[in-house]
N, C-alpha and C positions, 0 to 999 in steps of 0.2 A: 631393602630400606632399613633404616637404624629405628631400633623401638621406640620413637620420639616420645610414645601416646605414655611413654613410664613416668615422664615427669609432671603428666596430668592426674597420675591415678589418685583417687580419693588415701584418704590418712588410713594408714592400718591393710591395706591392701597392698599384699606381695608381688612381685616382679615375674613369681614362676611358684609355682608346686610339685608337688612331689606326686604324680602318680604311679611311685612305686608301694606306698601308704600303706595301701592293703592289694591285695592279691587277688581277692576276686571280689564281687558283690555280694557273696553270702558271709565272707567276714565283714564288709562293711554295717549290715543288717545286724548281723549276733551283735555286735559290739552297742547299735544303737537301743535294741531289747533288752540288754543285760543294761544299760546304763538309765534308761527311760521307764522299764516294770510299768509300773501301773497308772502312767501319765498315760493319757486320752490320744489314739493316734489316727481314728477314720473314723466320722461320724457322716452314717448316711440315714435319710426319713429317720431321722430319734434315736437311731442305736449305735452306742459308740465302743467301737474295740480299742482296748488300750494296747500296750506295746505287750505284754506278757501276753493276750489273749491275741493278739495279734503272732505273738514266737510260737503258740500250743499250737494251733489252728495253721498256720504255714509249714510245721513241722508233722502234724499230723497227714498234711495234703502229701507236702514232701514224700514220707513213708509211705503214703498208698503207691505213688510212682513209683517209687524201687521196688515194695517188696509185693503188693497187689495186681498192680498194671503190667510188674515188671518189665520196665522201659530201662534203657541203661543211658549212661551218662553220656550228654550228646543229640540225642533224642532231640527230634522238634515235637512244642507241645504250642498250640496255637490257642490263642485267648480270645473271645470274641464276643464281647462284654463291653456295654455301653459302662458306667459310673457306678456302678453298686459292689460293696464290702467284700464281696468274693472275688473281685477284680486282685485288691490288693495281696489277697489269700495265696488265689491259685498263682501271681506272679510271683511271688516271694520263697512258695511252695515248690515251684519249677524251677528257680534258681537255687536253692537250696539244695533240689535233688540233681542236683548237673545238669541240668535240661537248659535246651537254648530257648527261649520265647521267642515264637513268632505272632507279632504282635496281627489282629484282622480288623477291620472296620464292620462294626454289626450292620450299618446300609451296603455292605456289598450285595450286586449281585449277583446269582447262582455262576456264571458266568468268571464275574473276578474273584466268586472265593476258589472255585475250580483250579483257576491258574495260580493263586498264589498257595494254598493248599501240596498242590502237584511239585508246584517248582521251588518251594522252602523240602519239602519230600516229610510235611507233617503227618506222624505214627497216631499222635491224641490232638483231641480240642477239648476244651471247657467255652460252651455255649449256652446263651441264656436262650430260655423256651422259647421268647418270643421271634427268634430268628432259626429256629430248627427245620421249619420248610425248607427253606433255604437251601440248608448242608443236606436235606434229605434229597434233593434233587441230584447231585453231585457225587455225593458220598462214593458211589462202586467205582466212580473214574480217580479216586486221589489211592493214598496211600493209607489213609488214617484208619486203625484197629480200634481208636478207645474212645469214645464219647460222652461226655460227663456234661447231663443239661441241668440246669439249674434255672430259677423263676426269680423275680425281682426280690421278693419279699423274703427268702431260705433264712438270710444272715439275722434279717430283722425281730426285733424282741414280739416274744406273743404278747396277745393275740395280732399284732400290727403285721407281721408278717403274714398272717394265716390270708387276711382282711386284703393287704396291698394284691396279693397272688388273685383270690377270689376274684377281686373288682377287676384288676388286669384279663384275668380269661374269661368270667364271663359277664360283667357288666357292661365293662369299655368293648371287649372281643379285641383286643392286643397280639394275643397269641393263636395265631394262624395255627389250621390243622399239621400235624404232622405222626410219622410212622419212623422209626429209625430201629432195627434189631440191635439189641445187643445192648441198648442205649442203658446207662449206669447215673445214677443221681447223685449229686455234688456231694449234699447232706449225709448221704450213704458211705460216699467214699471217705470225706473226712471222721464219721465216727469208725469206722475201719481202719486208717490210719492211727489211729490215736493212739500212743503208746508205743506205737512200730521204731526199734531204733535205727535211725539214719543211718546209713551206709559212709562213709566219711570218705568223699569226694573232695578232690584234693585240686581244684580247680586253677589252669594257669592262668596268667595277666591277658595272654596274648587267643586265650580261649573265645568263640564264639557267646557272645550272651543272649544277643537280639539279633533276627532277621528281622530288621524295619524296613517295612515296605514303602517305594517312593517312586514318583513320577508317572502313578496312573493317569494325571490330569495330560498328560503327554502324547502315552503310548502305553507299551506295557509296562504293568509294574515291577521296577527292579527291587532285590532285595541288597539294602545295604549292609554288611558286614559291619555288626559294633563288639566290639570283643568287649571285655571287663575291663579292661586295661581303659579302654574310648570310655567306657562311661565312669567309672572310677573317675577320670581326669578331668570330667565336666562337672560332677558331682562336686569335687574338691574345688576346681576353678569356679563354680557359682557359690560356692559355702565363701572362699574368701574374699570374693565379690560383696557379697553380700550381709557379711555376717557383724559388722561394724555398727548395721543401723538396727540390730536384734535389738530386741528390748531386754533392759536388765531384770534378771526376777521375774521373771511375768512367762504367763501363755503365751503362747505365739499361734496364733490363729489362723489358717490360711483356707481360702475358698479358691477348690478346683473345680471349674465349671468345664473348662475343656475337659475332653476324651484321655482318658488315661493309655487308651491305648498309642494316642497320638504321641511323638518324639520331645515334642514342648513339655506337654503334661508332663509328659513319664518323668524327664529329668529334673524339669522345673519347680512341678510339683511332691512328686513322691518318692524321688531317693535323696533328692535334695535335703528336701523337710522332713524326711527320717531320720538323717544325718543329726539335723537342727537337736529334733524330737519335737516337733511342731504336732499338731493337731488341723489334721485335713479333714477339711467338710467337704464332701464330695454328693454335688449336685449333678444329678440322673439325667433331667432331662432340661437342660440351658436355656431350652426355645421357649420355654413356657415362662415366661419374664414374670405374670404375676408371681407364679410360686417361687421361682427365684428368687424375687426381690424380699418376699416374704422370710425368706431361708435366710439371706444375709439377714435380717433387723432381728433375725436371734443373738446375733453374735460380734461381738466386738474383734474384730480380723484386725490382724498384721497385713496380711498380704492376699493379693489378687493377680489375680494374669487370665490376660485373653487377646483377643485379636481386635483390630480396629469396630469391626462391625458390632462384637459384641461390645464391646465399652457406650459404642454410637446408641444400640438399640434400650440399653440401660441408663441412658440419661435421658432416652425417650420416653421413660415407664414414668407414670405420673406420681407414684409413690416412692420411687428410686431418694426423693430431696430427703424421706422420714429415713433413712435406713444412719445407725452411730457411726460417724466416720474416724471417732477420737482417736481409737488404737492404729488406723489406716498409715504405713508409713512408704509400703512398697504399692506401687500398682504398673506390672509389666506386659507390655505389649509385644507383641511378636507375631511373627507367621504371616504378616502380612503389612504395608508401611502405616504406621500410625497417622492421622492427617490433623492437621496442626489445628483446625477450628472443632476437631474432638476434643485433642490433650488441652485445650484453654478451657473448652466447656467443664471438660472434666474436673481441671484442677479448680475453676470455680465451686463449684457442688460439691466437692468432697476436701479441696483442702489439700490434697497430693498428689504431686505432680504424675504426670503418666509415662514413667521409662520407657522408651523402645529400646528393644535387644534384636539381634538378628544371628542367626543360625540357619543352618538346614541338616535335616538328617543325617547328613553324611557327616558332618560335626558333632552329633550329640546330643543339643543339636549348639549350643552355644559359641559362639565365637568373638563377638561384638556385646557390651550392654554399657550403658549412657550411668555416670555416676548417679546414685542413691540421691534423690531430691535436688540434681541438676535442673535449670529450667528448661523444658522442651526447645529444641534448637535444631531439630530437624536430621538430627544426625543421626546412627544405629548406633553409636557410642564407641568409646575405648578397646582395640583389643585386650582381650581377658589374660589374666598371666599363663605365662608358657604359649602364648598365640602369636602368629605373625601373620598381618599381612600385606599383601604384595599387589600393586596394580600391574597388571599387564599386558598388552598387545594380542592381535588373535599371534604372533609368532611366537611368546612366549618371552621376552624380552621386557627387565621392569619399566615402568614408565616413571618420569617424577613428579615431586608432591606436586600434585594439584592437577595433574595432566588425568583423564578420562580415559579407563578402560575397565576391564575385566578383574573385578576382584577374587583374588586366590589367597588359599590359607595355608596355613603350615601349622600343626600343633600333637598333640598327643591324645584330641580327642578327634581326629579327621581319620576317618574308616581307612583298613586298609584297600577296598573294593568292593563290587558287587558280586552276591552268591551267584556261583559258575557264568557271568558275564564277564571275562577277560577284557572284550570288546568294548563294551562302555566303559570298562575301571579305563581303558586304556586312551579314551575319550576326554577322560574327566582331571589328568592330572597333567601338570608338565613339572616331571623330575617328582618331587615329594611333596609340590604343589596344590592343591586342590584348584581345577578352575570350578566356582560358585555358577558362571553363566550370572551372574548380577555386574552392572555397570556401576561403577561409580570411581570417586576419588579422598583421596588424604589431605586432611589440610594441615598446617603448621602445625599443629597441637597435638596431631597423631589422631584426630574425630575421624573418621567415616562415614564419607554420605554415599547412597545408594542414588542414582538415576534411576533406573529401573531393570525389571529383569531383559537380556536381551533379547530373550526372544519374543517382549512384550512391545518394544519402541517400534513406533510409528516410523516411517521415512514420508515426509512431506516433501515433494517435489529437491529430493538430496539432502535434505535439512532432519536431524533426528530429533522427534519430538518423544517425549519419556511421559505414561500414563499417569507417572504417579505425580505429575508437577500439572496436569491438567485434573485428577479428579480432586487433587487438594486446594485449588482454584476454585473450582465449580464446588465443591463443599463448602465454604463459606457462605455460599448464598444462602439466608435464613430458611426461603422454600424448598431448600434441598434435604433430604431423607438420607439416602443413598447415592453415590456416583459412580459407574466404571466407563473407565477410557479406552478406546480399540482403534483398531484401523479400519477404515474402511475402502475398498477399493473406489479409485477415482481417475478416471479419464485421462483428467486436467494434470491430475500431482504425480500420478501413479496409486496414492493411500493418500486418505484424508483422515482427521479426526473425528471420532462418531463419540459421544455419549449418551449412555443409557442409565434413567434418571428416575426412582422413584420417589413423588413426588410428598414434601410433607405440608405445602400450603397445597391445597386441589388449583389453586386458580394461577399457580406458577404457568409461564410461557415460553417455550422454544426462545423468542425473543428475547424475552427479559434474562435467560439464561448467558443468550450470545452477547449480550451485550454487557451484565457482569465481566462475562472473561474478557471482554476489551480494554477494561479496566486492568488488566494484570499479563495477559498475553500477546504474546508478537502475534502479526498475521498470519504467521502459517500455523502456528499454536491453537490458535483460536476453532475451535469444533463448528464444522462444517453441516454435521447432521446431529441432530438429539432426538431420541427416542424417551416417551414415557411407558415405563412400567409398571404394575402390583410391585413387583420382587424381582432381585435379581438371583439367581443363579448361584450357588456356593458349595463348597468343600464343608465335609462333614464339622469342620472347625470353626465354618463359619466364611474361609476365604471367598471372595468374588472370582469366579470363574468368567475372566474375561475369553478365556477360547473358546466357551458354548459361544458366547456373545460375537467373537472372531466367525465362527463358523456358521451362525444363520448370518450374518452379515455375508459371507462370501454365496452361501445357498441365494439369497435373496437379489445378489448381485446388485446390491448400493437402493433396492426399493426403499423406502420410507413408510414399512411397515409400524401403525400405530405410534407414528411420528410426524417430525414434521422439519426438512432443510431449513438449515438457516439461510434468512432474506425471503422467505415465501410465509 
């Protein structure tokens, strides 16, 4: 298809980039330290590293991996660190030293870090205390020699750090017992490092940077291959996305709530906005919305990014209305589809509109973002420059605009495959395509809207019905909190509509639910069963796990567990 979406792109935004620019991700980094010194670059709980104490301190980690650890270039060094100052350190640290990151999620368990430990074939990890049970369970079945645990509070100015560490072990009891030999302290390693000079690793485009882990919610987790060259090109492609609506002169503020380990974060947030020379506040723990909300009404932000739910449960927070929204110009949503009676709430209460972007891992994760203060319109937005994409057929044959299928990508930030999975890389592409496995279509303007993921759409008696056009339905209802849309087995259709609903008026009704969606859906559309719930179900990002939801449904075989059919 012809790049139509070029003569949409906002003013000042290029057709293509150049990721040949820089060569690996540790030139992109020197270049933003040497230029940035002593501007403010990660502020976590009060203490803030600028960009020079930010170059000592990843250079000094660096140095301990060459010439301490002695790990050679290449090496996987696995990170496994919720949001705290040493995240930034040790990743910046390990690309520095040639080492490829393999990024881990600290709620794994013993179990998924075992596998993906094993199967990235990580030598070190940098883990925070509170999950060292954990790797200690595992540890003699992987590969890993070096272990470097570190506590919330290490990074943090005295006595706050000494204080955050204390209350963590033993007031709250956070950090489970553990035993590990051999085990080395972060703090230790970086004054070790200090002064060590770099070994000068000569890193290629086409080099490994990140094993990003993806499609645990599936099956096993595969590791996708992002070389420097893949993020280099995301990093440029969201800078000149984005970089039109920078403020002149001024701070550029930005709160990352998400997981830095996560593909969103990483890029979104922190090579991005190094690039910028932004200032990231990087909040720990997201679920605890008072102290969140607390953390934003310090600081006058540029930018925000999160997922549906979190935007949802922050305009829940009864003090979220007090928080400055002057400087607010970006707020981007991703990871999961944005539902249209959030982005209106939202843009009521804060004044800027709420971007949806769409990506996945194996991009970047970037591919799609909606221009800078566009009005919500339901779309994942414009491909990004140097992106193409293509609808197509399960045969692989384009479709035209406006015709419904399978959207695939083509760009210079799309993985070349998965680590030693031939078999899936060979699943996922047709020719130098990416298939996404997301439904949707192009409209005259070159927008992209998503239907839903396929392996998510419902079949109603032959008719394909898409979750995400029933839970953003059922969201509009004032008594609604939460929505997710599934299938559920049925006699009659073969799969019926089920949702699972928690509730924010208590006195809402199965009824009164069914009968909103009459108001907006056809009759096979319309959910056949509602369940109420506490909470549903979610990715450590926050996503709704509609396959737990899929699979006590099929366990239960269509009961109406702590529910109730609709007409009954």
């Amino acid at each position: 298809m012809d790049p139509i979406w070029l003569k949409h792109y906002p003013e000042g935004v290029p057709a293509t980039i150049d990721p040949g620019k820089y060569t690996s991700i540790r030139q992109l980094f020197d270049e933003a330290c040497a230029k940035f010194g002593d501007a403010p670059a990660f502020t976590n709980m009060g203490t803030t590293l600028t960009y020079a104490e930010l170059d000592s301190l990843s250079g000094a980690f660096a140095g301990w991996l060459q010439k301490r650890a002695g790990l050679a270039q290449g090496d996987r060094v696995a990170l496994m660190m919720p949001n705290v100052l040493q995240y930034p350190v040790a990743l910046f640290g390990a690309l520095r030293a040639g080492m490829v990151v393999v990024n881990t999620n600290p709620l794994y368990t013993a179990r998924e870090l075992e596998h993906q430990l094993c199967d990235s074939g990580a030598t070190a990890i940098v883990i925070l205390e509170n999950f060292a049970h954990v790797l200690q369970q595992v540890l003699p079945r992987t590969q890993v020699k070096t272990v470097l645990v570190t506590g919330v509070g290490d990074l943090l100015r005295k006595p706050r750090g000494w204080l955050v560490n204390f209350v963590l072990r033993h007031i709250r009891r956070k950090v489970p017992a553990w035993r590990i030999a051999g085990v080395q302290d972060f703090r230790s390693a970086l004054a070790s490092g200090a002064g060590v000079a770099l070994q000068d690793i000569v890193a290629a485009a086409e080099d490994i940077a990140f094993l990003q882990y993806t499609g645990g919610t599936t099956g096993v987790a595969k590791g996708a291959i992002l070389t420097h060259r893949n993020m280099i090109a995301n990093v440029l492609q969201a800078d000149s996305w984005i970089r039109p609506s920078l403020p002149p002169q001024a701070e550029t503020i930005v709160i990352t709530a998400l997981p830095l380990y996560h593909i969103f974060s990483l890029t979104a947030n922190c090579l991005l906005f190094v690039v910028v020379g932004a200032h990231n506040i990087l909040i720990t723990n997201p679920r605890d919305f008072p102290g969140f909300v607390a953390e934003l009404k310090k600081f006058r932000f540029y930018f925000i990014s999160g997922v549906n739910t979190l935007f949802n449960a922050l305009l829940h927070n009864p003090d979220f209305a007090g928080v400055d929204f002057s400087a607010l110009r970006v707020s981007l949503g991703g990871g999961m589809a944005v539902q249209a009676a959030v982005a209106a709430r939202w843009k009521k209460v804060t004044g800027c509109v709420l971007t949806q972007a769409w990506g996945l891992t194996e991009t970047s994760p970037a591919a799609c973002i909606n221009p800078v203060g566009l009005d919500f319109n339901g779309s994942i937005g414009l491909p990004i420059p140097s992106t193409f994409i293509s609808i197509r057929n399960d045969d692989g044959s384009e479709l035209d605009m406006g015709e419904h299928g399978e959207i695939c990508v083509r760009g210079p930030q799309v993985t070349p495959g998965y680590w030693n999975r031939p078999d899936e890389t060979a699943k996922v592409f047709f020719g130098d395509w990416l298939r996404t496995g997301d439904i949707g279509h192009i409209d005259s303007s070159g927008f992209v809207y998503i239907d839903d993921r396929k392996k998510d759409m419902i079949l109603v008696s032959g008719f394909n019905v898409y979750p995400n056009e029933i839970e953003g339905v059922v969201a509009e209802h004032p008594g609604v909190l939460e929505v997710a849309a599934v299938a559920q087995p049925d006699e009659a259709s073969g799969e019926a509509v089920a949702i699972f609903v928690v509730k924010k008026d208590p006195n809402l009704t199965a009824t009164a639910l069914i009968e909103h969606c009459r108001q907006s859906l056809t009759g096979y559309k319309i959910p056949k069963y509602v369940y109420f719930r506490d909470e549903l179900p979610k990715t450590n990002v926050g996503k709704i796990l509609r396959r737990a939801l899929r699979e006590e449904l099929d366990v239960a075989s269509g009961a109406a567990t702590k529910g109730a059919q609709a007409g009954t």
